[in-house]
ChimeraX commands (.cxc) that place a marker at each C-alpha (Angstrom):
marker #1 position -10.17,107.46,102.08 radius 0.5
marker #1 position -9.91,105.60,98.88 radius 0.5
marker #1 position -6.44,106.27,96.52 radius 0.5
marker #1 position -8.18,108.40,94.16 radius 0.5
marker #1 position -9.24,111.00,97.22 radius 0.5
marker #1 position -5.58,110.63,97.95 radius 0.5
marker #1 position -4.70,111.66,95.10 radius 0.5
marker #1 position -6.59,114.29,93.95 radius 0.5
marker #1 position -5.59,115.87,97.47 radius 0.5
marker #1 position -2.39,115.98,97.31 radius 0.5
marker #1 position -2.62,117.50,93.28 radius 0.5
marker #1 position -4.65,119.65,94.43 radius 0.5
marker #1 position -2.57,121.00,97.62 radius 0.5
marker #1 position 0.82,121.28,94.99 radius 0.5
marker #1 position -0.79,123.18,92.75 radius 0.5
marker #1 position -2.13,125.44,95.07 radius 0.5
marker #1 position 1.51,125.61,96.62 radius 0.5
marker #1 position 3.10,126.03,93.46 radius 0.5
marker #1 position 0.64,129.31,92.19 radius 0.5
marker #1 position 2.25,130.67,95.75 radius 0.5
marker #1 position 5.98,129.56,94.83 radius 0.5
marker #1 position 6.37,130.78,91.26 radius 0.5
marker #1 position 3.85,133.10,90.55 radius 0.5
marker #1 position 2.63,135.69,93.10 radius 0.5
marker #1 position 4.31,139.08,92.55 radius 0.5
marker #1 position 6.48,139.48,95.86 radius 0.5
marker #1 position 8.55,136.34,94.99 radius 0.5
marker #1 position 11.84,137.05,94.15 radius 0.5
marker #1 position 12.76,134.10,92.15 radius 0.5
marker #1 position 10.54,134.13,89.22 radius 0.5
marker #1 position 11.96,134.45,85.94 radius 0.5
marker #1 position 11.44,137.62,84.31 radius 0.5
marker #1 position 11.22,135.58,80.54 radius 0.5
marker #1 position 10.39,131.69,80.46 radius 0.5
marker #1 position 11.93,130.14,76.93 radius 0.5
marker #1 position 12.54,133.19,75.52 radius 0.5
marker #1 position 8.80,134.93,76.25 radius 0.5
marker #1 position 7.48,137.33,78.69 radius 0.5
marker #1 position 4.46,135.66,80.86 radius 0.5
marker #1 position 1.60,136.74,82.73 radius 0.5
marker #1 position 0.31,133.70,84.50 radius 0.5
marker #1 position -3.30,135.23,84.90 radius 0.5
marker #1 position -4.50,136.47,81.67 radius 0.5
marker #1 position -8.21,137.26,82.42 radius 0.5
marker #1 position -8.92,135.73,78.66 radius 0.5
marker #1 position -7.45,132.26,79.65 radius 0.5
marker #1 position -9.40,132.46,83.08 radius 0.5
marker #1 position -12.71,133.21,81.34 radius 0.5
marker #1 position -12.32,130.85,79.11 radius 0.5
marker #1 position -11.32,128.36,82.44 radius 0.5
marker #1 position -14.95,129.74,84.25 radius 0.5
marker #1 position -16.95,128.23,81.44 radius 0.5
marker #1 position -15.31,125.13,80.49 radius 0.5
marker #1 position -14.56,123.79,83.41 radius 0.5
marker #1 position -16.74,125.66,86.17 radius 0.5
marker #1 position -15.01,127.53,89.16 radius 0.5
marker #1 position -12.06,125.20,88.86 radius 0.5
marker #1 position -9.31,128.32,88.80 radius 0.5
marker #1 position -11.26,129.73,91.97 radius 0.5
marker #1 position -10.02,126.09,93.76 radius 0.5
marker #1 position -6.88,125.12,92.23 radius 0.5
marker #1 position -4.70,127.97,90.41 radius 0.5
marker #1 position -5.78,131.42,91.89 radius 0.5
marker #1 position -2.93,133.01,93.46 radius 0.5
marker #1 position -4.70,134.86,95.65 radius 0.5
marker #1 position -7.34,132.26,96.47 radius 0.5
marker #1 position -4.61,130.24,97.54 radius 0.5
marker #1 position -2.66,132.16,99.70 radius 0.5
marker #1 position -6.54,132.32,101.72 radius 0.5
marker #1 position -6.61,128.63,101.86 radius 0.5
marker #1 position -2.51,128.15,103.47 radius 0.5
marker #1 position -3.08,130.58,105.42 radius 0.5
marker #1 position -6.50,129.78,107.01 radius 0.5
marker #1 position -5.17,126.03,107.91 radius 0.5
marker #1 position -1.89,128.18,109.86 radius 0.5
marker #1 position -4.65,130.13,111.39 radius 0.5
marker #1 position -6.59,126.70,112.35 radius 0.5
marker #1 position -3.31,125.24,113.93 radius 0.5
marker #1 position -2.30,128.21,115.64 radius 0.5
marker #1 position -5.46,129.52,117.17 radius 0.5
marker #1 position -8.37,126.39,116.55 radius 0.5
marker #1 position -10.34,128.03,119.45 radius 0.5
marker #1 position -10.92,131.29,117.93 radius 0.5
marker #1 position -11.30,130.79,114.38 radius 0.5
marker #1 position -14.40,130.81,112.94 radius 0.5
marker #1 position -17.40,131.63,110.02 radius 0.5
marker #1 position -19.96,134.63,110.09 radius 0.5
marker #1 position -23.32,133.92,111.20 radius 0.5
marker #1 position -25.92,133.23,108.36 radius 0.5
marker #1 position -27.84,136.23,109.83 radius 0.5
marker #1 position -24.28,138.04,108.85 radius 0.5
marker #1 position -22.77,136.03,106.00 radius 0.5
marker #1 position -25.58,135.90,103.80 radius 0.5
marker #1 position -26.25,139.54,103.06 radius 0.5
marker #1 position -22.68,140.09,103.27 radius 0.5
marker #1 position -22.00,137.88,100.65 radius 0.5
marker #1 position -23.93,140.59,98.09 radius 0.5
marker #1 position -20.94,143.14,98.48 radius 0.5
marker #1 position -18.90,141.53,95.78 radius 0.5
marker #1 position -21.43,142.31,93.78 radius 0.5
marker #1 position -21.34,145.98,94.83 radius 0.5
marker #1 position -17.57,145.28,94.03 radius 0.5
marker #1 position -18.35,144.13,90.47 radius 0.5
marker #1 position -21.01,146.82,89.23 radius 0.5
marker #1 position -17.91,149.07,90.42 radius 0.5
marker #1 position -15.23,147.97,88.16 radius 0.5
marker #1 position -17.47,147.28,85.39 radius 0.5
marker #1 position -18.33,150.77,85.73 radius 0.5
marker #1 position -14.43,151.40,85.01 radius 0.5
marker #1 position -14.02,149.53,82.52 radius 0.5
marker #1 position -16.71,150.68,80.39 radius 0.5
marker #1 position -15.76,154.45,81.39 radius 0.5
marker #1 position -12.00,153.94,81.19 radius 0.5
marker #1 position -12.32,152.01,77.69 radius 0.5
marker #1 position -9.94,149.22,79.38 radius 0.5
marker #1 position -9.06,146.33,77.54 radius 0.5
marker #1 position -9.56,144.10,80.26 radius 0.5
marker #1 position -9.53,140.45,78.55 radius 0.5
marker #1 position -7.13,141.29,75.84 radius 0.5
marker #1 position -5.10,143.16,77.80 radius 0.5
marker #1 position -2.57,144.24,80.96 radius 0.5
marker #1 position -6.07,143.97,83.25 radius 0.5
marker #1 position -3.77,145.76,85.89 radius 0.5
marker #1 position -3.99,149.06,84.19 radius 0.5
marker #1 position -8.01,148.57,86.13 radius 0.5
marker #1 position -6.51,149.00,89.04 radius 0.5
marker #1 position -4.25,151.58,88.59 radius 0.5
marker #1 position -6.55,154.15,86.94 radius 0.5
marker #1 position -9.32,154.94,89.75 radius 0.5
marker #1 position -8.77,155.86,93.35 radius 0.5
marker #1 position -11.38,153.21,94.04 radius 0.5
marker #1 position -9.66,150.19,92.45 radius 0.5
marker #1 position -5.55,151.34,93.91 radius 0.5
marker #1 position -7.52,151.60,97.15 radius 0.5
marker #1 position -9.26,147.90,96.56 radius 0.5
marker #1 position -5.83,146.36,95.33 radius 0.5
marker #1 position -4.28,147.50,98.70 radius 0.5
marker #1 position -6.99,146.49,100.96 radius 0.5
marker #1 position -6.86,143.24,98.64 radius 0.5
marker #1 position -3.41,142.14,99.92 radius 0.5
marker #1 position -4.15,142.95,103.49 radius 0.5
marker #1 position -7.89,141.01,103.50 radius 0.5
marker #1 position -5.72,137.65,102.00 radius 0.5
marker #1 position -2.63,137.93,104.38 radius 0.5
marker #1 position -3.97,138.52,107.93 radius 0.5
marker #1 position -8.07,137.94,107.89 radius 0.5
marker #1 position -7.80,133.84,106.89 radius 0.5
marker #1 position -6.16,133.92,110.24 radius 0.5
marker #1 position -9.65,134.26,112.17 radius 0.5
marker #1 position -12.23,134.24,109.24 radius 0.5
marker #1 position -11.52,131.41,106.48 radius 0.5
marker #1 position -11.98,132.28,102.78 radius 0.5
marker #1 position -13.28,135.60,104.09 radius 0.5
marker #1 position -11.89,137.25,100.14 radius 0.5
marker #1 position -13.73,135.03,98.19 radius 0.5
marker #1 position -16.94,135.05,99.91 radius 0.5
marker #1 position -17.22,138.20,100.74 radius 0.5
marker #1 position -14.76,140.95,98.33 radius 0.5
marker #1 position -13.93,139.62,95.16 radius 0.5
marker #1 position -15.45,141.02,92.10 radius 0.5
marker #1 position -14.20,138.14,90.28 radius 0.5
marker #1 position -15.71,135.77,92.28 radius 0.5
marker #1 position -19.13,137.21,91.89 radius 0.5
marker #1 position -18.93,137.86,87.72 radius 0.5
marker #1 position -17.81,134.36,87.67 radius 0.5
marker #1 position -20.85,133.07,89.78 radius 0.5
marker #1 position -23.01,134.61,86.81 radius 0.5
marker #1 position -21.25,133.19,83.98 radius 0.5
marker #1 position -21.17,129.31,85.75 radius 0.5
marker #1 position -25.58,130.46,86.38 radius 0.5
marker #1 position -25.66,131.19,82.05 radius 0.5
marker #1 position -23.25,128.31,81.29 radius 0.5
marker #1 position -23.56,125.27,83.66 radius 0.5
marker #1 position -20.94,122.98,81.53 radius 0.5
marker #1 position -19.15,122.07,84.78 radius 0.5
marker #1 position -21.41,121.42,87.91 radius 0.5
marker #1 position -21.21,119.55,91.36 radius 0.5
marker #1 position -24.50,116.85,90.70 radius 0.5
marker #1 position -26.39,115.56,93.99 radius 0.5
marker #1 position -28.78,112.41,93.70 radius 0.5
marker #1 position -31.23,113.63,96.22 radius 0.5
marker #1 position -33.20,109.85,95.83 radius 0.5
marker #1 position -30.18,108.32,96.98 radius 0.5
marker #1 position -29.32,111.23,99.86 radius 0.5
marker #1 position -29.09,109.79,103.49 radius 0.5
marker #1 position -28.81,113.36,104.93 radius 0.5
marker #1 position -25.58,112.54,106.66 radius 0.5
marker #1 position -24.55,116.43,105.44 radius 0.5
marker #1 position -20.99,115.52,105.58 radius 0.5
marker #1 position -20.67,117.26,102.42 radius 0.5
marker #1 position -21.53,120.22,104.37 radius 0.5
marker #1 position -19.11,119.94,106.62 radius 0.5
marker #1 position -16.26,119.81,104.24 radius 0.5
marker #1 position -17.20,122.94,102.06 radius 0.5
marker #1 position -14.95,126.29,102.79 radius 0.5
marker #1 position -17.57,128.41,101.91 radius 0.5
marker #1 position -20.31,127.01,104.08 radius 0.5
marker #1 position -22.80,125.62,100.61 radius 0.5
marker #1 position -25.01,123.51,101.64 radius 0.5
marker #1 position -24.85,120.86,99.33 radius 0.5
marker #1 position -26.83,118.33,100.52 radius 0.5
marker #1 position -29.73,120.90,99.80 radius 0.5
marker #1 position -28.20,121.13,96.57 radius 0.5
marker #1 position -29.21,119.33,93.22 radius 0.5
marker #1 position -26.89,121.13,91.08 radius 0.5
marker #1 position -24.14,123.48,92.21 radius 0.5
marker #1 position -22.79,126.01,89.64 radius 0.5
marker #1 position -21.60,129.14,90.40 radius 0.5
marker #1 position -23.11,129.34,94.47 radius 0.5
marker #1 position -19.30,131.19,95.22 radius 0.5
marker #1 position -18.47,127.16,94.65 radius 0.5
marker #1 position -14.69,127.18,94.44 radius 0.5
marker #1 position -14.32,124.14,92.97 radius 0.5
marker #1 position -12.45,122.35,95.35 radius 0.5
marker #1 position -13.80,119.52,95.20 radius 0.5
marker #1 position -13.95,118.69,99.11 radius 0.5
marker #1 position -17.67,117.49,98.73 radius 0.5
marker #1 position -16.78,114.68,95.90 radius 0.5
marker #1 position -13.36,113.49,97.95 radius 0.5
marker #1 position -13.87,109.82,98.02 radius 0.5
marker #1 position -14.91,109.24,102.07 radius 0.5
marker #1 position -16.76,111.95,102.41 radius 0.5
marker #1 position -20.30,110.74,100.52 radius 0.5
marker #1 position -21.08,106.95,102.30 radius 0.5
marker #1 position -20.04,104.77,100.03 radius 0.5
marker #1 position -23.41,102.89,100.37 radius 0.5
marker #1 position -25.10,106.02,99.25 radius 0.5
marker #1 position -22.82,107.87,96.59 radius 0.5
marker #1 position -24.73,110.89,95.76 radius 0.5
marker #1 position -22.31,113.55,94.83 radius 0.5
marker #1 position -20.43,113.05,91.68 radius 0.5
marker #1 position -18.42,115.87,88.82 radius 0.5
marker #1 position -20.44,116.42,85.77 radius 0.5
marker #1 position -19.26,118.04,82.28 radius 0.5
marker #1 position -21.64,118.76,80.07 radius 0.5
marker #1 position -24.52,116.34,81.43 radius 0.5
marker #1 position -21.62,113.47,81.94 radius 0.5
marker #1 position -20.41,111.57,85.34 radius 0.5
marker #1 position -16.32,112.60,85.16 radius 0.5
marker #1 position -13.59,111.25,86.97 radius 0.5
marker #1 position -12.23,114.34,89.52 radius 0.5
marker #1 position -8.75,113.56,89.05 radius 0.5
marker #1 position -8.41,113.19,85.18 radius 0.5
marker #1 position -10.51,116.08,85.09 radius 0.5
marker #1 position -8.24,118.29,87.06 radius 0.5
marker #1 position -5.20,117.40,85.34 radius 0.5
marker #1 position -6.88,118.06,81.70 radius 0.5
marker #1 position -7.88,121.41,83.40 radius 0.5
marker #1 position -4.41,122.57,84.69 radius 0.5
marker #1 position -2.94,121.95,81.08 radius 0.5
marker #1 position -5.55,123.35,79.07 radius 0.5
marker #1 position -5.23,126.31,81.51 radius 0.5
marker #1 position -1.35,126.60,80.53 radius 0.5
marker #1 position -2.12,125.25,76.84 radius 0.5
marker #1 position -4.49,128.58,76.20 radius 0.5
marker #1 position -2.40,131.07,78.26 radius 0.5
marker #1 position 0.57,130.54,76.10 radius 0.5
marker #1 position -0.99,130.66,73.27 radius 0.5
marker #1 position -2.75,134.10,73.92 radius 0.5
marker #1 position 0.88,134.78,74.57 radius 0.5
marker #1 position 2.03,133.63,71.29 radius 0.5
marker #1 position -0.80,136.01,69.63 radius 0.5
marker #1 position -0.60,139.35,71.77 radius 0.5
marker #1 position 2.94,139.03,72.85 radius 0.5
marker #1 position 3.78,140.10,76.39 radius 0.5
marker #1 position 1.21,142.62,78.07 radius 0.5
marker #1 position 2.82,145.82,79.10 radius 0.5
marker link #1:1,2 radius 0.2
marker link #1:2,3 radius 0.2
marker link #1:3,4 radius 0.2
marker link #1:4,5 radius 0.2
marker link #1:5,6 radius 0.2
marker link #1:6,7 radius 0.2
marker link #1:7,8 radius 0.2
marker link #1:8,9 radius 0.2
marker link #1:9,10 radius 0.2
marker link #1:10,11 radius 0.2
marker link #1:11,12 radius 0.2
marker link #1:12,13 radius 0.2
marker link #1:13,14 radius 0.2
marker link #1:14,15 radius 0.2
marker link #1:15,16 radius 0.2
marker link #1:16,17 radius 0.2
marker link #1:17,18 radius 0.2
marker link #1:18,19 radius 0.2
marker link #1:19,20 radius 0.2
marker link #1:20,21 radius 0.2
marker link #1:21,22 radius 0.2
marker link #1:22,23 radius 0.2
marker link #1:23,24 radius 0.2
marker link #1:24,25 radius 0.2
marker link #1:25,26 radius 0.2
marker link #1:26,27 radius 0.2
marker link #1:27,28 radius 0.2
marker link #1:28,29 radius 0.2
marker link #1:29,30 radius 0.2
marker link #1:30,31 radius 0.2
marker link #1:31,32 radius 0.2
marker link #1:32,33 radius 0.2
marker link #1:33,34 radius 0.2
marker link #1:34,35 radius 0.2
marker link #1:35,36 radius 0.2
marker link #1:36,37 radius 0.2
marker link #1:37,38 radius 0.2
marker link #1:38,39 radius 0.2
marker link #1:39,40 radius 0.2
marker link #1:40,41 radius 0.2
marker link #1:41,42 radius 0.2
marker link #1:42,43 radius 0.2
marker link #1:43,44 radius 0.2
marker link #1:44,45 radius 0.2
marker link #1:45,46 radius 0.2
marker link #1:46,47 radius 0.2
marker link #1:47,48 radius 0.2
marker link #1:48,49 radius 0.2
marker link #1:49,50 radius 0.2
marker link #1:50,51 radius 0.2
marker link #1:51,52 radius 0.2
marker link #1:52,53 radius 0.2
marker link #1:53,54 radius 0.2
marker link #1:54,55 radius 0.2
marker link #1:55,56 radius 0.2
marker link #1:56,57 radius 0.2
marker link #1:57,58 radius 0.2
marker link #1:58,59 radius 0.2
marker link #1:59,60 radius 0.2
marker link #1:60,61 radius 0.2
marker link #1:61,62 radius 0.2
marker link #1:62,63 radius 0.2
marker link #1:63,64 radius 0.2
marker link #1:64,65 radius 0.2
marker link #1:65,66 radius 0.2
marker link #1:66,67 radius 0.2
marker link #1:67,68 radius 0.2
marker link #1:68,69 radius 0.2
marker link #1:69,70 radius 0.2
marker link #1:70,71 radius 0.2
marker link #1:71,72 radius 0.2
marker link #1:72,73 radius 0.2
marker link #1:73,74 radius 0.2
marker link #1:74,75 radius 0.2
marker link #1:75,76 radius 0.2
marker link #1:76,77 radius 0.2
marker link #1:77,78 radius 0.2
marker link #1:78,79 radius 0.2
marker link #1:79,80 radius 0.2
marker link #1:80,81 radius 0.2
marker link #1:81,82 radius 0.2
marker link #1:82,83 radius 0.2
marker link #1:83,84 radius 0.2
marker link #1:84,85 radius 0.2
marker link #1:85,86 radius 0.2
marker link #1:86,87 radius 0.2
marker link #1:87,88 radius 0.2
marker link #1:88,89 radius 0.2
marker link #1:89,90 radius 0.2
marker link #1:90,91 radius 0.2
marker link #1:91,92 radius 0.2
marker link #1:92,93 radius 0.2
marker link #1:93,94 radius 0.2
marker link #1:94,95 radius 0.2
marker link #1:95,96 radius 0.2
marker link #1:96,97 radius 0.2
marker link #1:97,98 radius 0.2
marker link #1:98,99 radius 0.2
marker link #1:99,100 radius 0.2
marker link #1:100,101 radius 0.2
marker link #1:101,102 radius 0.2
marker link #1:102,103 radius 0.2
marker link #1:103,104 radius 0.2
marker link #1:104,105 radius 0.2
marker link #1:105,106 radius 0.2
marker link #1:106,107 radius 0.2
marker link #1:107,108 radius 0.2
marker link #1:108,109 radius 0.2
marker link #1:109,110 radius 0.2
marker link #1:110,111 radius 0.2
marker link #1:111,112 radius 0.2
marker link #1:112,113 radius 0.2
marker link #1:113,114 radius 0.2
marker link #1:114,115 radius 0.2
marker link #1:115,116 radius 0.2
marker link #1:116,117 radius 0.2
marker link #1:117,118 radius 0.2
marker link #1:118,119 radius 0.2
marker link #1:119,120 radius 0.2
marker link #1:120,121 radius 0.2
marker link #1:121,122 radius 0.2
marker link #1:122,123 radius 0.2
marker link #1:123,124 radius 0.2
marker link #1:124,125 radius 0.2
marker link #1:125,126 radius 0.2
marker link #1:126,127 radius 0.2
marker link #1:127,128 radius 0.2
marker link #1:128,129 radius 0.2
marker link #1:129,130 radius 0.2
marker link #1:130,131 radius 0.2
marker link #1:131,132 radius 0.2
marker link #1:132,133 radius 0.2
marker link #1:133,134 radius 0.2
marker link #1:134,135 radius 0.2
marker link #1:135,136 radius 0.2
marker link #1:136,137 radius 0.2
marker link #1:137,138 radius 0.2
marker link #1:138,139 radius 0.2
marker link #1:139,140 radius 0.2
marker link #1:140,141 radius 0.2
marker link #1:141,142 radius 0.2
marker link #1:142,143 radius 0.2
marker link #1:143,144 radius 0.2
marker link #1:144,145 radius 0.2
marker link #1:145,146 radius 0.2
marker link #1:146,147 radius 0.2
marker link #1:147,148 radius 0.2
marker link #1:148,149 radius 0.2
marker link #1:149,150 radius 0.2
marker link #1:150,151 radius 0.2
marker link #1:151,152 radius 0.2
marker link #1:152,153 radius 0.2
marker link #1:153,154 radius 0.2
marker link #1:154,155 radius 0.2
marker link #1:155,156 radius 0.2
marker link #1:156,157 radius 0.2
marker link #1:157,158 radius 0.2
marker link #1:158,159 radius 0.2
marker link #1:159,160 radius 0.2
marker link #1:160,161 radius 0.2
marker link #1:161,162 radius 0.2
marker link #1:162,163 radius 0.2
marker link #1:163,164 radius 0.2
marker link #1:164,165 radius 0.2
marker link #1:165,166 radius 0.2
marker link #1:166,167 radius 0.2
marker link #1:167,168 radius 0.2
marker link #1:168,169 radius 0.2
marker link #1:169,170 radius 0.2
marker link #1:170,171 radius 0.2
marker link #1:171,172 radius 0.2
marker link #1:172,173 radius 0.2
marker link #1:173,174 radius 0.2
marker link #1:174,175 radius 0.2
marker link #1:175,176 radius 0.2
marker link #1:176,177 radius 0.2
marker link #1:177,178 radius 0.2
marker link #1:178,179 radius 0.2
marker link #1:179,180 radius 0.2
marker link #1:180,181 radius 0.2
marker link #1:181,182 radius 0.2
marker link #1:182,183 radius 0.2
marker link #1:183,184 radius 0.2
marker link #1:184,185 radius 0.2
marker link #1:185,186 radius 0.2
marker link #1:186,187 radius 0.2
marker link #1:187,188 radius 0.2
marker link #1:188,189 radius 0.2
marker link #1:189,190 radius 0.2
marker link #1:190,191 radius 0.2
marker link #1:191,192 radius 0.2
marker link #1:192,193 radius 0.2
marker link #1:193,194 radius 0.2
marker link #1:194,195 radius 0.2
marker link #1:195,196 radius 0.2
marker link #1:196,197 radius 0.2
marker link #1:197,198 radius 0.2
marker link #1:198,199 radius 0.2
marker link #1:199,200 radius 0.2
marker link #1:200,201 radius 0.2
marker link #1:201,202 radius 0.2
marker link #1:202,203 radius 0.2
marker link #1:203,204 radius 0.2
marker link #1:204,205 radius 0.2
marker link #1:205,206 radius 0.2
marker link #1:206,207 radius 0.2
marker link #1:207,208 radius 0.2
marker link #1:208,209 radius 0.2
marker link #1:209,210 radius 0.2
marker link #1:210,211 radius 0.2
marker link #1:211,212 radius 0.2
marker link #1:212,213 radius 0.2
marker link #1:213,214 radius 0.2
marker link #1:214,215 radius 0.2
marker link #1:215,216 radius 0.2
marker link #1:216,217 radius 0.2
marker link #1:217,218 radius 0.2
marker link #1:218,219 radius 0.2
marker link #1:219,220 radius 0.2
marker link #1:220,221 radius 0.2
marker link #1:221,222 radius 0.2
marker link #1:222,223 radius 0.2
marker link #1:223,224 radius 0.2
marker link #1:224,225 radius 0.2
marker link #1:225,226 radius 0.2
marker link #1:226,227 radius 0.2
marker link #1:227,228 radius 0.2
marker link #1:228,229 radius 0.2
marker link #1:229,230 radius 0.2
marker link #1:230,231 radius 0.2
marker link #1:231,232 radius 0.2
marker link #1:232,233 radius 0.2
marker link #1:233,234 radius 0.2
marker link #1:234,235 radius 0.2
marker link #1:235,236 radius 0.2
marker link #1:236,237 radius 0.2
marker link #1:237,238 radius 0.2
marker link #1:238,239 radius 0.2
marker link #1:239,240 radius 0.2
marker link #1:240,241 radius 0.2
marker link #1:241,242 radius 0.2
marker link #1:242,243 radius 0.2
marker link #1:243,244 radius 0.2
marker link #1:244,245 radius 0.2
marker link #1:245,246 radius 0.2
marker link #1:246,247 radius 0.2
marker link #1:247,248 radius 0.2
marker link #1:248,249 radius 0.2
marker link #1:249,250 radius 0.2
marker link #1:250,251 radius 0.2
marker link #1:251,252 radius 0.2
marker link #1:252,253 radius 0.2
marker link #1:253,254 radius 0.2
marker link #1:254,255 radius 0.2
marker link #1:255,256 radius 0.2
marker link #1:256,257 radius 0.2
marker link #1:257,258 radius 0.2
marker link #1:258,259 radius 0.2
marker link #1:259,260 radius 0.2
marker link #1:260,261 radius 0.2
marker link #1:261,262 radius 0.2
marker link #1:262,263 radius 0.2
marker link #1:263,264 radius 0.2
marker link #1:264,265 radius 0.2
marker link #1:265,266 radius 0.2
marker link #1:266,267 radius 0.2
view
């Protein structure tokens, strides 16, 4: 594995870590006020804005919840290897249509409930319906103990997020995962590699697809070398992974305080 796969591995893994560390809910140890200013680290506005700029990137790299699933499927692959696995396609596939069921459900609330969702405390959503408290708790429970046996079972399968997200990547395609199918040797190693079971090397153009953005498929030493087919695109352009992650991390930050700056703290 070449030094940039190195690389962009181990960013990837600390930033993942550090969403867990500093900004999940149940940690003690985060600071109530940072410089002086209240913060919410996921403003839904700054994470829209992250979906169609740079693709499913936040999905990948900064969700909280996203990454608590990804820690604690590789425990569960360490502690029992034999008896983790994936759903069946005959399984997976339609189940990967209740999100969607999911989504029409909250939008429902929203619209109903007049919530400020974007501009907002997007918390309120889940406080106002017996539906969405219910969701919320089942939430926690589906991250912490599923992962265990069923890897990324959330993402693919539960959250609403996940699936308006898909549809926003499908009506703006600036970020995508690019395939040169003339230059494919089929060695589906790409396959192999992707959490939520894509198949990529079937794949021309991956945007929205419940890709994470992870990045596993375009990890130097997974495409042969002689053949390399997958590459990052923004708008239309080959882009280095790693330069591209880091520009994505700050301008997620970058915009997030600044809707901070204009709304003040959400409450």
């Amino acid at each position: 594995m070449g030094r940039e796969g190195l690389n962009l591995l181990h960013l990837r893994d600390f930033i993942r870590l550090m969403t867990i560390l500093l900004f999940l809910p149940w940690v003690p140890w985060i600071p109530e006020t940072i410089f002086g200013m209240e913060l919410e680290f996921e403003v839904e506005l700054a994470v829209l804005i992250m979906f169609v700029v740079f693709g499913s990137f936040w999905c990948g790299w900064i969700c909280p919840f996203g990454n608590a699933d990804y820690f604690i499927s590789k425990i569960g692959k360490m502690l029992f290897p034999t008896i983790q696995f994936n759903l069946p396609e005959s399984v997976d596939k339609p189940l990967r249509y209740l999100k969607y069921l999911f989504l029409a459900g909250f939008l429902y609330i929203i619209v109903s409930k007049g919530i400020d969702y974007f501009w907002g405390d997007h918390m309120i959503m889940y406080k106002s319906t017996t539906f969405s408290s219910t969701y919320i708790q089942v939430k926690k429970g589906l991250i912490l103990l599923v992962p265990f046996l069923i890897p990324r079972f959330f993402c693919k399968y539960v959250c609403f997020q996940k699936a308006g997200y898909n549809l926003i990547n499908r009506l703006f395609p600036l970020t995508s995962i690019k395939r040169d199918s003339s230059a494919c040797i089929s060695c589906h190693r790409c396959d192999k590699v992707c959490p939520v079971q894509i198949k990529v090397s079937e794949k021309e153009t991956i945007s929205g697809d419940d890709c994470l953005g992870c990045y596993n498929c375009i990890n130097k030493g997974v495409c042969p070398e002689k053949a390399d087919t997958i590459h990052l695109s923004f708008i239309g352009k080959k882009v280095n992974p790693l330069v591209f992650s880091i520009t994505a991390i700050l301008f997620y930050y970058v915009v997030t305080w600044s809707i901070h700056m204009v709304t003040g703290p959400f409450n």
